[in-house]
C-alpha positions in Angstrom: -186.1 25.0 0.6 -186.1 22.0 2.6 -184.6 22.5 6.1 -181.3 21.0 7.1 -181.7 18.6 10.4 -180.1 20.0 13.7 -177.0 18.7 14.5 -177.1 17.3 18.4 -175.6 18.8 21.0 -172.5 17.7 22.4 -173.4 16.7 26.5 -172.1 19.0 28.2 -169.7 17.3 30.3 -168.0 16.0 27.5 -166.5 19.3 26.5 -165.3 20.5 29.7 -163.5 16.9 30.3 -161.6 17.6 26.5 -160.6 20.8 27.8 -158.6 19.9 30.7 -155.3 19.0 31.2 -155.2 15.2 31.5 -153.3 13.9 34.5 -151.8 10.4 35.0 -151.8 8.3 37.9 -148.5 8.4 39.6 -146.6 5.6 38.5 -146.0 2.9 40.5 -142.3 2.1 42.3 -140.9 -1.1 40.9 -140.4 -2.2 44.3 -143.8 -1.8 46.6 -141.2 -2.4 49.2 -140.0 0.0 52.0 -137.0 2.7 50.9 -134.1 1.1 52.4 -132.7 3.0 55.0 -129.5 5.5 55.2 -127.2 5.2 57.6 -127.1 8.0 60.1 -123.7 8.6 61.7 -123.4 9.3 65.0 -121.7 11.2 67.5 -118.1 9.5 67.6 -118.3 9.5 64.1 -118.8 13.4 63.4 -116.0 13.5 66.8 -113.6 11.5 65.0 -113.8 13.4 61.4 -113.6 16.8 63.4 -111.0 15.6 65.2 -108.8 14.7 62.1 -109.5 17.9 60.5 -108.7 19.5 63.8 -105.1 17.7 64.0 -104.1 18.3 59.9 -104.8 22.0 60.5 -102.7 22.1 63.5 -100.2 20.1 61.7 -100.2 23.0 59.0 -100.5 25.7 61.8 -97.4 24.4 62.9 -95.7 24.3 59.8 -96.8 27.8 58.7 -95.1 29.1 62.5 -91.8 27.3 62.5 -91.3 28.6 58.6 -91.9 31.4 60.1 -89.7 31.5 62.9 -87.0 30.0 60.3 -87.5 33.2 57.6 -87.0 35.7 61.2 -83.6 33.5 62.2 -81.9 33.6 58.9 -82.6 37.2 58.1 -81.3 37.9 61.6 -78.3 35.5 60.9 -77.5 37.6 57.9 -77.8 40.7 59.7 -75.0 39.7 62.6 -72.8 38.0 59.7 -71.9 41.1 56.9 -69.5 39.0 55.4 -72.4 35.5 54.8 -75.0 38.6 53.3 -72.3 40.0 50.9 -71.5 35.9 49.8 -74.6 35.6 48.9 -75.0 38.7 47.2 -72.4 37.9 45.4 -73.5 34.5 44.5 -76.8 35.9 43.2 -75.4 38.5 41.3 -72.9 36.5 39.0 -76.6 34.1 38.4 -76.8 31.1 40.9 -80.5 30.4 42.0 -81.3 31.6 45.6 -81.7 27.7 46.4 -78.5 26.7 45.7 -77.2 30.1 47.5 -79.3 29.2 50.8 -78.1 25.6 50.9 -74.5 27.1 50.5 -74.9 29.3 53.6 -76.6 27.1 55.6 -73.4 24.2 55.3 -70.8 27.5 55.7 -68.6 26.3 58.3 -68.0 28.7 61.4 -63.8 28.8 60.7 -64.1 29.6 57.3 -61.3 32.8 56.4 -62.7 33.7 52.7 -66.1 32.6 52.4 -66.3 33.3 48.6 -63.4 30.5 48.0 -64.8 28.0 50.1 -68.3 28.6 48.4 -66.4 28.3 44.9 -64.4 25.2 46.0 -67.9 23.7 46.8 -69.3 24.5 43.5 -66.7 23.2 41.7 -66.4 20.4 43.8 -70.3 19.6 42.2 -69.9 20.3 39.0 -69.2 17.3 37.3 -67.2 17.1 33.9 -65.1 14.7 31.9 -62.1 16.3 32.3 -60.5 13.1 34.2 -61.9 10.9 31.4 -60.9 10.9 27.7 -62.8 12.9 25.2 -66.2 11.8 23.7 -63.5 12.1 20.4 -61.3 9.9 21.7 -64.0 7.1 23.0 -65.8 7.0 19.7 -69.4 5.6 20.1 -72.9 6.5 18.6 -74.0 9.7 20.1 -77.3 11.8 19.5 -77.6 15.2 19.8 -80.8 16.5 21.2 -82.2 19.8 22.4 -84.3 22.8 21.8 -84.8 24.5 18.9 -81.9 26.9 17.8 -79.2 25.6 20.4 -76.7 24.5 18.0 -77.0 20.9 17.8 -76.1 20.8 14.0 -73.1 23.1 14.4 -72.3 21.0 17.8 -72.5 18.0 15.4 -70.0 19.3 13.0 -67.6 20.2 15.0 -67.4 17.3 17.2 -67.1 15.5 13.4 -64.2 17.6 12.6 -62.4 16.8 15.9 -62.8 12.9 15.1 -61.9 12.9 11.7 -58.9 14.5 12.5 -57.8 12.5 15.0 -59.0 9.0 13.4 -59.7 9.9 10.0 -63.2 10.4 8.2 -63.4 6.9 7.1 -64.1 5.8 10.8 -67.1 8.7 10.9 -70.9 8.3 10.5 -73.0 11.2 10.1 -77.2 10.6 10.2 -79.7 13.5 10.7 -83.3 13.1 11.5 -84.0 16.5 10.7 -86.8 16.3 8.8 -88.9 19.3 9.9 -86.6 22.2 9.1 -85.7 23.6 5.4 -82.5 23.1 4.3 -81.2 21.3 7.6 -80.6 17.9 5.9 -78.3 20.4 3.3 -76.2 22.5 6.2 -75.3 19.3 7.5 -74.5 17.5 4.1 -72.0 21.3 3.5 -70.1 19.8 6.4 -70.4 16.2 5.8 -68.5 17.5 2.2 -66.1 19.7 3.8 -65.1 16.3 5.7 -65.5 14.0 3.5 -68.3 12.3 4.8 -71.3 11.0 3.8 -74.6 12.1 5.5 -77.6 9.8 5.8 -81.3 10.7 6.6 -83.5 8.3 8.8 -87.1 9.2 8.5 -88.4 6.6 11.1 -87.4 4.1 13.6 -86.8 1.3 11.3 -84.7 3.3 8.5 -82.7 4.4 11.6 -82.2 0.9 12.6 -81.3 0.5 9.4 -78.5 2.9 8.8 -77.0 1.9 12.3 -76.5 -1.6 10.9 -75.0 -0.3 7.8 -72.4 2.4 9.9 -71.7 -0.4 12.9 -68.2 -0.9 11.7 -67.4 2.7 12.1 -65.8 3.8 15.6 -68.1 7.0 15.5 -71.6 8.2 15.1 -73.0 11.1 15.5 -76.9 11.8 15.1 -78.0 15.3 14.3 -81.8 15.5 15.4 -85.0 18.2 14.8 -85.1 21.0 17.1 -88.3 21.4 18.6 -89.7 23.5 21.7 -89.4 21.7 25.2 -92.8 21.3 25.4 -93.6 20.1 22.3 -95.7 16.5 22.3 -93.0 16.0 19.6 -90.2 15.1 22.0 -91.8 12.2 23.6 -91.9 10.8 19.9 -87.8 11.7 19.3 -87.0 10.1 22.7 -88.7 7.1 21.9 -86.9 7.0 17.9 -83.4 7.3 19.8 -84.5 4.3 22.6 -81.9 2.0 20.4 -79.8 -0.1 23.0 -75.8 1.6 21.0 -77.5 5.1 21.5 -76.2 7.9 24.2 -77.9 11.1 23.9 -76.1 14.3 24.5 -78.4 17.2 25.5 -77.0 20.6 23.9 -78.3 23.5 25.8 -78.0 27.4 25.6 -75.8 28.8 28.3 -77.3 32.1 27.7 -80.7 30.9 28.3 -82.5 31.5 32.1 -82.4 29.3 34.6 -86.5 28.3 35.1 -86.2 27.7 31.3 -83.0 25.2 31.0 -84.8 23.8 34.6 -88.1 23.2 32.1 -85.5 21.8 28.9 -83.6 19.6 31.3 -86.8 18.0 32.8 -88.4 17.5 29.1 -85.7 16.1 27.4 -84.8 13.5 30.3 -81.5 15.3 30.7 -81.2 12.6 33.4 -81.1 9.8 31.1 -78.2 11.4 28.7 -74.6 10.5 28.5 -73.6 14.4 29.2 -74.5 17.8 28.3 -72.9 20.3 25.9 -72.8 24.0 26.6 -73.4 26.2 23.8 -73.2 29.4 23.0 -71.2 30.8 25.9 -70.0 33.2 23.7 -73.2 34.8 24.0 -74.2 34.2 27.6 -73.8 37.3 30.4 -73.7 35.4 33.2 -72.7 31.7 33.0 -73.9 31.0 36.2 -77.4 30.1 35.8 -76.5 27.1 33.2 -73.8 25.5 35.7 -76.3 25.8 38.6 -79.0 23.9 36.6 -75.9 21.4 36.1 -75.1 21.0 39.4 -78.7 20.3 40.9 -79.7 18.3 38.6 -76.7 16.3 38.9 -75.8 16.4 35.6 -72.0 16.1 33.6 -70.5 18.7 30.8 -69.0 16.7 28.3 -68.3 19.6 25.7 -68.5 23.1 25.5 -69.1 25.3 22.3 -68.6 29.3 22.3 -68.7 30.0 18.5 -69.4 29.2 14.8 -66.1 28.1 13.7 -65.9 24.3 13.2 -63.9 22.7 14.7 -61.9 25.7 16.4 -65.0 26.7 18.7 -65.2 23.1 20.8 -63.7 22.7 24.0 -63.0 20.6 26.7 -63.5 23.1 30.0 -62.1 21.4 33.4 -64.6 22.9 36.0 -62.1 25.1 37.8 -61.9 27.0 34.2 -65.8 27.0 34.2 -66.5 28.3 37.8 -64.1 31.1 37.5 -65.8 32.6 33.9 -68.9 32.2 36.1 -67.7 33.9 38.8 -66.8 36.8 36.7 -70.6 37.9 36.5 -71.3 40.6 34.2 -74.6 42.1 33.4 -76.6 45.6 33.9 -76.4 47.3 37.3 -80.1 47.3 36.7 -80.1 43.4 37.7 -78.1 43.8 41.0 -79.6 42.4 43.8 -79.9 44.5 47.1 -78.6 43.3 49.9 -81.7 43.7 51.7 -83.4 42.0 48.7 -81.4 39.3 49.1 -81.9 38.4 52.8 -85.6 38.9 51.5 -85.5 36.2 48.8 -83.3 33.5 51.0 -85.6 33.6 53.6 -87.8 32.0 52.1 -86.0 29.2 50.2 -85.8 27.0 52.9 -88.0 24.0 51.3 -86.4 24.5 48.1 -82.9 24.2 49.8 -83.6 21.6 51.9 -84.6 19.5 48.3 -81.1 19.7 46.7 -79.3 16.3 47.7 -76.1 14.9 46.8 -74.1 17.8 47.1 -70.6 17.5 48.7 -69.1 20.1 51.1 
């Protein structure tokens, strides 16, 4: 057999050189140029930040002490004056907010006889109504009613209706609904549109409720009935924005009998502060009435009807706020909810910011 040729030899420094890691030259800057240079700050500079730190936390030092010093005076206040800690016991036992109770005490005058009437004069002083003006009935108008979900804003449709058509007749009535979320709510307001005698029209958009105003202008009232939906819903923007039409007044319906950080949170979302008026429902149902008129009365708002039942139209009323106050004053409730008085001069201690933001109130 023939012998195969030797293969060569690879040189030896060959191999080694495949075998190692190749590096790369470091690249290059774009700019052979020096770094540019940061600026160093200086002694007056570091002063003057310190300095300003120094001064806010003073500043909050100081706020901190005197809140302080405040909390210590009004306890004490309460403690010499029995009669100012048993007003506002009382005032946070029927339901007001402890804001609204602090601010009362603090305008108290020193020559008041019976505190309890003076504080009750005051609120009813603030709570604003239409009872001097004639009824949302009487005015005619377009009005939509808006609100949370399960207030009553169908039934608070119907019977305001009912009260029109018998005092002007259903041929000067318009009934619309935008309802278009909930089952059957086009049909429980069509029952009372037929009980009336009234025609009920559905607008599904802006336009078709542009639409249908043009079609009902001739009548002296109409009343929208609108979907319920949660306060916080990113639905309500949407509604708000459907019912921007120049002829409309909204009417916020909310549940007395709901608490008072969650018709603060409904008020708030539905622009309450933009509405022609507010309607009470379901006072019927509501322990204390209290919480309801104080949300009312901070936010500066007016009660243009009031609703404590089902039956249409017997269950819609016209409350003057002397009628109001006193049911509110009445309280009601579990003993298990009763403030301490110690509690008390506890919780209005420390309400001094939130009483100092109520404004507009008249003593």
């Amino acid at each position: 057999a023939t012998a195969r040729p030797a293969e060569p030899l690879p040189e030896p420094g060959l191999a080694a050189r495949a075998a190692a890691p190749q590096r790369r030259a470091p690249a290059r800057p774009l700019n052979d140029g020096p770094a540019p240079e940061l600026p160093v700050p200086t002694l007056s500079d570091v002063a003057g930040h310190e300095q300003i730190d120094m001064v806010h936390e003073l500043r909050a030092m100081k706020g901190l002490i005197e809140e302080r010093f405040g909390t210590l005076a009004f306890m004490e206040k309460l403690q010499r004056e029995p009669r100012q800690a048993q007003l506002s016991q009382k005032l946070m036992d029927v339901g007001f907010s402890p804001a609204l109770t602090r601010k009362l005490l603090e305008a108290l005058p020193a020559t008041a006889t019976d505190e309890l009437a003076w504080a009750t004069s005051v609120l009813e002083r603030n709570l604003l109504t239409d009872e001097r003006e004639p009824a949302l009935e009487e005015k005619g108008g377009v009005y939509a009613l808006i609100g949370s979900t399960g207030v009553g804003k169908t039934t608070s449709t119907a019977k305001l209706a009912a009260a029109f058509a018998t005092a002007h007749g259903a041929n000067q009535l318009g009934l619309i609904t935008l309802d278009a979320y909930r089952v059957g709510a086009h049909e429980q307001l069509r029952a009372y549109g037929r009980i009336l005698g009234v025609p009920v029209h559905t607008a599904h958009d802006r336009a078709s409720l542009e639409d249908l105003l043009d079609l009902l202008s001739g009548k002296k009232m109409v009343l929208i009935d609108t979907a319920g939906m949660a306060q916080r819903d990113s639905r309500c923007r949407e509604l708000l924005d459907m019912l921007s039409h120049r002829s409309i007044q909204r009417l916020l319906v909310i549940n007395a009998a709901a608490q008072g950080e969650t018709l603060d949170d409904v008020i708030t979302a539905w622009r309450a502060a933009q509405c022609k008026g507010v309607i009470l429902s379901k006072i019927d149902e509501a322990v204390k009435l209290a919480p309801a008129l104080d949300a009312v009365i901070r936010h500066r708002l007016k009660v243009v009807g009031v609703a404590n039942g089902q039956r249409v139209p017997e269950d819609w009323h016209r409350l003057s706020a002397n009628a109001l106050m006193h049911r509110a004053m009445k309280g009601g409730g579990s003993p298990a909810y009763r403030v301490d008085v110690n509690d008390v001069q506890l919780v209005l201690s420390g309400m001094q910011r939130q009483a100092a933001s109520l404004q507009g109130l008249h003593f």
